[in-house]
N, C-alpha and C positions, 0 to 999 in steps of 0.2 A: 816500871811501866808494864803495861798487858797486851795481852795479842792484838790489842785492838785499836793501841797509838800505835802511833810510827814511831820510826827510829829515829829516835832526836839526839841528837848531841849541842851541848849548851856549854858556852865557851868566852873567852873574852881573845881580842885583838892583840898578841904578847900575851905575857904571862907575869906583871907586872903585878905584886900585892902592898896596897895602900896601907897604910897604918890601922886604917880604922874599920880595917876586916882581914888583920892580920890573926886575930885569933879563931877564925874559922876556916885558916890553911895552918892547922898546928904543925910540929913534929922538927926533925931538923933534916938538914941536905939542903939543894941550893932552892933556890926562888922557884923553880919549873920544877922540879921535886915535890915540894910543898904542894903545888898549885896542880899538880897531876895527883892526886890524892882525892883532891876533891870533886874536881868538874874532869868532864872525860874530854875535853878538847881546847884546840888553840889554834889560832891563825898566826902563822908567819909571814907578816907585810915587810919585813927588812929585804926579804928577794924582790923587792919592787924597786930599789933602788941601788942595791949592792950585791957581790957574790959571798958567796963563805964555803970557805976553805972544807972540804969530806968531812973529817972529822967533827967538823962541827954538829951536823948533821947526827953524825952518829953517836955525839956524845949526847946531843938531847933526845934520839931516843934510848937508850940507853938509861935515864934519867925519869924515863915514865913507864908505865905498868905496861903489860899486852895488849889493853883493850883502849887502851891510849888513842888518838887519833889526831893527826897535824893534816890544818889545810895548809896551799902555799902559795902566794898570789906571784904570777908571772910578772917575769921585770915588765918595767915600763920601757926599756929599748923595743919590745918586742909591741906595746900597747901602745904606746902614745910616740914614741920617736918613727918608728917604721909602720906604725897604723895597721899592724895587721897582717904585711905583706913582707912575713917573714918565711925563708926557707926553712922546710919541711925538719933540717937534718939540724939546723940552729933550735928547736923546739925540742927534736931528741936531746941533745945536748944538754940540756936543762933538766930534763926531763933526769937524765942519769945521773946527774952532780946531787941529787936529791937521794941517792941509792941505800943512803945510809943511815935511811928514816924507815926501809925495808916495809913491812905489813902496815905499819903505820899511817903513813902519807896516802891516805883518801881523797883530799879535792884538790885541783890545781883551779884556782881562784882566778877568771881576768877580769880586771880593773879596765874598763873603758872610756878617754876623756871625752865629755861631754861635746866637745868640737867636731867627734867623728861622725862623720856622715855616712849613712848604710851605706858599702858597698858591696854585693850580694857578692860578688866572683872574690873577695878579700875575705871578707869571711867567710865564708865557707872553705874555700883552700886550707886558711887559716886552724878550724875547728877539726877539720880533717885531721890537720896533720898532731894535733893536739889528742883527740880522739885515739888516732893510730899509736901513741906515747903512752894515754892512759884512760881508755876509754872509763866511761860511767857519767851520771849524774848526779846530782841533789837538790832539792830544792834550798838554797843556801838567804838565810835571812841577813841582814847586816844592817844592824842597827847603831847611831853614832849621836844619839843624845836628842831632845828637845824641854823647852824651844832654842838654848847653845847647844851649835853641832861639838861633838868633841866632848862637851862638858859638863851639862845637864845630864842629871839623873830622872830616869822615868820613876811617875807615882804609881802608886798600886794599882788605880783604876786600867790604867794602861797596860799595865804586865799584865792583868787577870784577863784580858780582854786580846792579849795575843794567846798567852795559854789556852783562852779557851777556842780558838782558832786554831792554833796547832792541833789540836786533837778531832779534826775535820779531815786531815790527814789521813790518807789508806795507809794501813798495816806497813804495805811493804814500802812504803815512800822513806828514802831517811832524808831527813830533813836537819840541817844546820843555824841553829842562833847564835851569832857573835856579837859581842856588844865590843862597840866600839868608842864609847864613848870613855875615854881612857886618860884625859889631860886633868880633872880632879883627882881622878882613881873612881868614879864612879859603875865603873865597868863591873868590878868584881862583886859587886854589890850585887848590882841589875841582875848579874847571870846568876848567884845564888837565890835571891828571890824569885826569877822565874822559873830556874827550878825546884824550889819547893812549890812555887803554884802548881805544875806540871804532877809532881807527884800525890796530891792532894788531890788534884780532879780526878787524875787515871785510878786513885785505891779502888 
């Protein structure tokens, strides 16, 4: 990339490699090994419905380079059961069970169910206290297939056509693309092809 994209990082949902782009994460070690090799990021959606134990944490990073990066989407007790109107010190809490991702862990992801209705004083309390944990932004993309959510893989005209959108980006924006379309295994595709668009436009 040049001084003149943003900082993009291009990723899939998990770190799940399909048969039939198993040979452009060669080498050996486990599956997120492989897959941290290649593309410099990954969303972890398993904290949206379950915990895991420190070590886990730290054995996946551990398992990826320095320049490595994990976003991590906030449970759903916290999104969709309490809507928001979670204590301050329950959001730390979370926030530290992650300790062991250290440099790593750049975006804390929240999932909003569509049922939620704006409530200014909920969220905001809410963002605060999230903020006060870990502040920062990105512009975060999340993409999950069409015209199957999930399952579809996008054609070229469409990745060329986000690439060259991504690059309308100021310098210092970093920006995240996750493909989520993950139930074929079409993910790992998408995100290599867009980033080789990516790299092709910026030469």
């Amino acid at each position: 990339m040049t001084r003149t994209t943003p900082s993009l990082h291009i990723g899939t949902a998990g770190w799940g490699l399909p048969r039939a782009v198993a040979e452009a994460f060669p080498g050996d070690g486990a599956l997120l090994e492989r897959y941290a090799r290649v593309l410099g990021c990954t969303e972890i959606n398993t904290t949206f419905s379950r915990t895991h134990r420190a070590d886990t944490f730290e054995r996946w990073a551990m398992q990826t380079p320095t320049g490595f990066r994990f976003s991590v989407k906030l449970p759903k007790a916290f999104t969709h059961v309490a809507r928001l109107k979670v204590p301050s010190r329950e959001v730390g809490t979370f926030v530290s069970s992650l300790a062991g991702l250290g440099e790593r862990l750049a975006v804390l992801l929240v999932q909003l169910p569509p049922s939620l209705g704006f409530d200014p004083e909920a969220a905001r309390d809410f963002f605060r206290s999230v903020r006060a944990e870990y502040p920062g932004a990105v512009v975060y993309c999340s993409w999950h297939g069409s015209p199957r959510m999930y399952w579809s893989a996008y054609d070229d005209d469409w990745l060329e056509a986000r690439a060259r959108e991504l690059l309308n980006w100021p310098a210092t924006t970093q920006v995240w693309c996750i493909f989520d379309n993950t139930a074929a295994g079409a993910a790992a595709d998408d995100a290599l092809r867009l980033a080789a668009r990516m790299a092709r436009l910026s030469a």
